[in-house]
N, C-alpha and C positions, 0 to 999 in steps of 0.2 A: 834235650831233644826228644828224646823217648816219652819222658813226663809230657809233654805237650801232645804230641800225637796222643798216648791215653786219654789225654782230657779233651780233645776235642774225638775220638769215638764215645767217649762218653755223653758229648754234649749232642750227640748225633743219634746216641740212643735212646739217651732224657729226651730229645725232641721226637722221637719216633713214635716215644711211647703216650706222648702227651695227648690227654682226653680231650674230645671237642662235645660239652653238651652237659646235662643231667644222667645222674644215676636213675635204676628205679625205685630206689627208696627215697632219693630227694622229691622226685615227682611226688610218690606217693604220699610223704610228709607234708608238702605245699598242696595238695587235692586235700588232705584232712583238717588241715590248717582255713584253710578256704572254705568248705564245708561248714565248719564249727560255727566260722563268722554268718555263713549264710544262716543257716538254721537258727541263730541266737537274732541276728537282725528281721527274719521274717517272723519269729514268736513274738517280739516286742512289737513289731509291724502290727500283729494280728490284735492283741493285747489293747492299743491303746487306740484300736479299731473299735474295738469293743467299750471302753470308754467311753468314746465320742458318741456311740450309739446308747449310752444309758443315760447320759446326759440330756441325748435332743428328747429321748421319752421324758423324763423329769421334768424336761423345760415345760413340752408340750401340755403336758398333765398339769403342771401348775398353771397356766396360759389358759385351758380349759375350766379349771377348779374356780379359775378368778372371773374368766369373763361369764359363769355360772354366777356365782356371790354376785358381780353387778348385773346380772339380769333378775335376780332375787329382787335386790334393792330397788332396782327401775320397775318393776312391777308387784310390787308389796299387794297391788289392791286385787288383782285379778291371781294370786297363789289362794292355797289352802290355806286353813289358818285351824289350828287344833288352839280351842277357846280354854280345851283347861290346861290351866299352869303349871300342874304340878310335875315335878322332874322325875316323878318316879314312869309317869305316862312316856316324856322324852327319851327316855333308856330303854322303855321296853319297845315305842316304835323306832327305834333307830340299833338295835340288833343286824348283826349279820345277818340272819334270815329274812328281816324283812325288809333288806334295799331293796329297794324298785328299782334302782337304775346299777347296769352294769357298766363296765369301760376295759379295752384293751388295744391299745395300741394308741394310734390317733381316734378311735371315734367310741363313742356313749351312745348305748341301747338298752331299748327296756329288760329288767332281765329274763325275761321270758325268750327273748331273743338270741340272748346270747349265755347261756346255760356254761357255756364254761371259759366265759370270760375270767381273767385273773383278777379283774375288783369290781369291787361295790361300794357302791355310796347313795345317800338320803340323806334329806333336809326336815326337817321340823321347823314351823312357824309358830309360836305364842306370842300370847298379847304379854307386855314385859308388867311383872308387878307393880314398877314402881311408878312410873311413868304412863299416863292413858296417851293413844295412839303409838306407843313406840312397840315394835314387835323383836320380840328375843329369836333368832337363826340360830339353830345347830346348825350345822355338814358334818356327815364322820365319813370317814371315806377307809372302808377296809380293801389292805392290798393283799395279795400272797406275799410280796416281798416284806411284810410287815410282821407276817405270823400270823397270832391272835392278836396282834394291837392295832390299832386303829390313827390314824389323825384325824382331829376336830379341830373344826373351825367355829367359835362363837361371834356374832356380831348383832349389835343393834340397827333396824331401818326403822324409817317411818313411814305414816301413810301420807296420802298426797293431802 
């Protein structure tokens, strides 16, 4: 009889004592827990934000590079045409210094315009050695994203 009554005051005062809720180090574990995920999921957020925005320049830039080439080629007879052939002339007018056309973002300006655009590029037209009426196209297109290198684009067109 005695054993019983003890255990139910004890069961009277386990229940008395019994927590209702979080400590403040549970809280504070689940706030850093939480945290952690937020901060790692908004960096990758920001990250592949950026991404997508290097990509749509790349796209753009090649979309303009190309619809430039077919307006070369649709108008062969009305461009310049530098009559000598030799490649040493093509190197030295298609120099970094002497693009005439700059480009930054979506749009292409003369560089006089836009002095601190981050590229440049020019075209060279010759008549092709091998072939009469067919004309040799450089494009070199220097970026900053590139350093000192450059991409070139060679192609043959003809005249009408």
């Amino acid at each position: 009889m005695e054993y019983q009554r003890a255990l139910q005051e004890t069961t009277v005062r386990v229940k008395k004592n019994t927590r209702h809720g979080f400590s403040i180090i549970e809280v504070l574990l689940g706030l850093v827990i939480i945290t952690i995920v937020g901060s790692s999921s908004a960096y990758l957020l920001v990250k592949s934000k950026q991404s997508v925005n290097q990509v749509i320049v790349k796209s753009t830039k090649n979309t303009e590079f190309s619809n430039l080439i077919d307006t070369i080629r649709q108008n062969i007879d009305i461009m310049q045409i530098h009559y000598d052939s030799s490649s040493s002339m093509a190197i030295s007018k298609l120099t970094k210094e002497n693009m005439p056309w700059a480009f930054d973002k979506y749009m292409i300006y003369p560089v006089s315009d836009c002095l601190n655009c981050s590229g440049r590029f020019g075209y060279i037209i010759q008549p092709s050695k091998t072939i009469r009426s067919l004309y040799d196209v450089k494009l070199r297109i220097y970026h900053e994203s590139l350093g000192d290198q450059f991409l070139e684009y060679s192609f043959i067109v003809s005249s009408k």
